[in-house]
Steps between C-alpha positions, in 0.01 A plus 500: 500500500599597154260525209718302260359145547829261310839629434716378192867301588629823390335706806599243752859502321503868549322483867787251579794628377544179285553361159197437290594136471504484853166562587370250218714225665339590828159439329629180312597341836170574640650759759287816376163366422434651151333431142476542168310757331275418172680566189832522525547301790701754741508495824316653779454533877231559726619817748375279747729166421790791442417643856506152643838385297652871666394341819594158479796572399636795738474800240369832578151602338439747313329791660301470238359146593467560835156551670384868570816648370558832504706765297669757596596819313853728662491835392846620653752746298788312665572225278731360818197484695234390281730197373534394885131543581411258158806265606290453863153492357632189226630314765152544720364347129311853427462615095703801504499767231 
């Protein structure tokens, strides 16, 4: 699991692919279990209630999020290649770099 324990709306907005505002409604109407940090109030989300929202909801995880992942490095000086080996490993949910 990762080592980041809450995420921002703006790292589930990017994790997404959505709008900001969108992920804020999603807390608002009690869909993403979140709350609101001291101070200035933002928002936040357990990786955990994230995880479960993915989940609940039909979305893939990040391989990030996922129990025991794994990364994988390709070394390869065919970019053709290495670009098909990363397009396999992302779809089998592996961190590629």
């Amino acid at each position: 699991m990762s080592k980041v324990k809450s995420l921002t709306t703006g790292d589930i907005a990017e994790y997404c692919d959505v709008n900001l505002r969108t992920v804020i409604r999603w807390i608002d109407k009690g869909n993403l279990k979140g709350y609101k940090s001291p101070g200035r109030g933002n928002n936040r989300v357990t990786v955990e209630s994230f995880v479960i929202f993915l989940k609940e909801n039909n979305m893939p995880i990040p391989a990030e999020f996922m129990p025991n992942s794994k990364t994988v490095l390709i070394v390869d000086d065919d970019e053709n290649m290495a670009n098909a080996i990363k397009r396999v490993l992302k779809k089998m949910h592996l961190n590629v770099i």
